[in-house]
C-alpha positions in Angstrom: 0.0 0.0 0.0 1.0 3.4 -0.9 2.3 4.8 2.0 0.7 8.5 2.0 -2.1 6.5 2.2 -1.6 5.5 5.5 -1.3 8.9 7.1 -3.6 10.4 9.2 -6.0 13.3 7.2 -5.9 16.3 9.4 -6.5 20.4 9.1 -5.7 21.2 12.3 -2.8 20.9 15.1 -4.0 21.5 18.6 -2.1 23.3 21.1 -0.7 20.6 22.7 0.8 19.2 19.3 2.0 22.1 18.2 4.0 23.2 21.0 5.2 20.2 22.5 5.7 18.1 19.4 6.0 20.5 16.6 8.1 23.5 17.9 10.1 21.1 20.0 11.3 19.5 16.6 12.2 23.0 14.7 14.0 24.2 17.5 16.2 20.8 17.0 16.3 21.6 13.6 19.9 23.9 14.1 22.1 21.3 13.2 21.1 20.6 9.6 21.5 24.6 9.4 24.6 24.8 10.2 25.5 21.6 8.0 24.3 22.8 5.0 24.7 26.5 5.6 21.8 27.4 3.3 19.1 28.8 6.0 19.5 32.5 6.5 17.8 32.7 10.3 18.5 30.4 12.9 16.3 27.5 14.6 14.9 30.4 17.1 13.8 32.5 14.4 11.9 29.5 13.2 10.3 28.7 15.8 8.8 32.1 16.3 7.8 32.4 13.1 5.7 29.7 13.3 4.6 30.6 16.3 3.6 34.3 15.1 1.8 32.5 12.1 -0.2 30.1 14.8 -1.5 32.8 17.3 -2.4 35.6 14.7 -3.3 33.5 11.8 -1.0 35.0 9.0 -0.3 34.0 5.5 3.0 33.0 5.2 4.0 35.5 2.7 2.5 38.5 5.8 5.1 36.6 8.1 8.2 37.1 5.9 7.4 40.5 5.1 7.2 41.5 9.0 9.1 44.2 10.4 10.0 45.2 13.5 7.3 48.2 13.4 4.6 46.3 12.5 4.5 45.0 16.0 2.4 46.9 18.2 2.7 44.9 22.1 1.4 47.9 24.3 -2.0 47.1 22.3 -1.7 43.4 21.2 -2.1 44.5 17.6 -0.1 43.3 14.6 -0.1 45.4 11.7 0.1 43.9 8.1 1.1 46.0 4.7 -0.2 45.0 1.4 -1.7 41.6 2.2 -3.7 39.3 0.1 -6.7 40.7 0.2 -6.1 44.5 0.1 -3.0 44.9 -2.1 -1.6 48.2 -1.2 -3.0 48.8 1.5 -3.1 47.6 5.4 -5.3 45.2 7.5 -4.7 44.8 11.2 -5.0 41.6 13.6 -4.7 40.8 17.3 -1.6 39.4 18.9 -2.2 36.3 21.8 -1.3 37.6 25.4 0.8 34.7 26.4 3.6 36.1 23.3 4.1 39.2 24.8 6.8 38.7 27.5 8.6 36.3 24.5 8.0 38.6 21.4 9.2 41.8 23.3 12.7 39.3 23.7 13.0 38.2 20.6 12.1 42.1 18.8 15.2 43.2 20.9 17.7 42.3 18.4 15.8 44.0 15.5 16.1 47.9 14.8 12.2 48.9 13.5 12.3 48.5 9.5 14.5 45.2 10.1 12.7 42.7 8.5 12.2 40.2 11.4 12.2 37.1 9.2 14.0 37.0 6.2 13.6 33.8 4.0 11.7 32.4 1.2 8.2 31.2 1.3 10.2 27.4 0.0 12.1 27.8 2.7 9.7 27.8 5.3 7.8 25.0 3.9 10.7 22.7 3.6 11.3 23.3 7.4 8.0 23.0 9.1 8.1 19.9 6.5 10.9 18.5 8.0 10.3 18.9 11.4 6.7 17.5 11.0 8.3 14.1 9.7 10.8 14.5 12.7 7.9 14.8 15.4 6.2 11.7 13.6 3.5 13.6 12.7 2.2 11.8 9.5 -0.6 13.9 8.6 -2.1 14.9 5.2 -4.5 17.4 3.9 -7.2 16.2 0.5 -7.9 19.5 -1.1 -10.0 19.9 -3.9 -7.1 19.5 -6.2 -4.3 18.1 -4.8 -3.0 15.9 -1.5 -0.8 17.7 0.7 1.6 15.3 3.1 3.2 16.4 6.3 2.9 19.7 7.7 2.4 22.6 5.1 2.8 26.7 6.3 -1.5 27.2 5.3 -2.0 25.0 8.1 -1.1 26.9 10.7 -3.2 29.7 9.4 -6.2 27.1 9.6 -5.4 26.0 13.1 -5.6 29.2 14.2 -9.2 29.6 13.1 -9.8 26.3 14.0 -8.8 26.6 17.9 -11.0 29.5 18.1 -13.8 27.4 16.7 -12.9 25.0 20.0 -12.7 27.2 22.0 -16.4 28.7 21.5 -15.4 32.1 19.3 -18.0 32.6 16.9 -17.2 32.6 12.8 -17.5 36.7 13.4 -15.0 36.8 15.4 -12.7 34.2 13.8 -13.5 35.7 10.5 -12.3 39.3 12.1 -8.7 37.3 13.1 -8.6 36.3 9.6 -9.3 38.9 8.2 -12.0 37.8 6.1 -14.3 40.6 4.9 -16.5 38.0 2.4 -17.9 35.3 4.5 -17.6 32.8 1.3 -13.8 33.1 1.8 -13.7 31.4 5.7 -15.9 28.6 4.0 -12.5 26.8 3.9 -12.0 26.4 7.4 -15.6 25.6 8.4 -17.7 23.6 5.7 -17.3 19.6 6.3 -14.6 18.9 4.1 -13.1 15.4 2.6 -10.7 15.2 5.5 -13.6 15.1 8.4 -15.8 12.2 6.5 -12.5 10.4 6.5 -12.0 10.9 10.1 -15.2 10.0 10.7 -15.5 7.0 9.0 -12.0 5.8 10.8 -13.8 6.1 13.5 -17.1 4.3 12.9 -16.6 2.2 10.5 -13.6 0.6 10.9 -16.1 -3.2 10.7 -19.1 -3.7 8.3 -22.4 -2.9 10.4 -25.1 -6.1 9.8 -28.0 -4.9 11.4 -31.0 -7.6 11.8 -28.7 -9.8 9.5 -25.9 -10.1 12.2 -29.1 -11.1 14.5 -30.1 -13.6 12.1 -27.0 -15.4 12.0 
């Protein structure tokens, strides 16, 4: 059997796996960068780059194009120029409370039009990718068009949403983090997709179900 096949479908990493399986693998990841010499930031930059994308629910291309500015922690507001959805413009988002003591750190090194995390959009998807298969987390996404296998940067974006969802936030308000404007556009993150009727199914109906005829035997 094909082994993608075998992976578990998912489209969003809890707290608890993102943290303490996730993170704790990209942190670990230093090594291979200094082997190969090829990443420009180090495993810490990683790390809080994911961790940025996680609790405000960025795009990955609004993470790499972060500055030092565009951080607002008296107010818990992030600040993001010419995003997807309003090219030349700026849309604004909140910032978790619990990064506050760890962001204000981490800014420190940074003058204010220092771009905080500067890779490639590749990059960034190779790494979460690698530390994904690292923690053992052997997950994939069925989109409309494609599969997607191990951890992929849009899914961070998703979990965000989808956290709040647990967590009892309405789709206003999640749709406000997002910084979605057309409801059609959250439909992603909250219609039943091809991933939950798998889940499902793994779940229920893992044996056929007989009925009377099982009675009748």
């Amino acid at each position: 059997m094909n082994q993608e096949l075998t992976f578990k479908s998912t489209n969003y990493l809890d707290p608890y796996t993102f943290y303490n399986k996730f993170q704790f693998w990209l942190i670990r990841l230093e090594p291979f960068i200094n082997l190969e010499h090829r990443y420009p930031m180090d495993a810490n930059s990683f790390v809080k780059a994911s961790d940025v994308q996680y609790g405000s629910g960025l795009r990955i291309t609004e993470v790499l194009n972060l500055t030092k500015a565009d951080f607002d922690l008296n107010h818990r507001i992030l600040s993001i120029w010419n995003p997807k959805t309003a090219k030349g413009g700026i849309q604004k988002t909140t910032i978790l409370p619990y990064q506050i003591n760890s962001l204000e750190k981490f800014l420190d090194q940074f003058s204010k039009s220092d771009r905080i995390f500067p890779t490639t959009r590749m990059t960034m998807w190779k790494y979460f990718r690698n530390a994904g298969r690292l923690a053992g987390m052997n997950i994939f996404e069925a989109q409309h068009e494609r599969e997607v296998a191990n951890v992929w940067t849009h899914l961070l974006r998703k979990s965000c949403s989808k956290r709040m969802q647990y967590l009892g936030a309405s789709r206003e308000l999640r749709m406000r983090k997002l910084r979605h404007s057309n409801r059609d556009a959250h439909d992603a993150y909250d219609q039943v997709d091809l991933n939950t009727l798998l889940d499902w199914e793994a779940e229920h109906l893992t044996q056929p179900i007989l009925g009377d005829e099982k009675q009748n035997v």
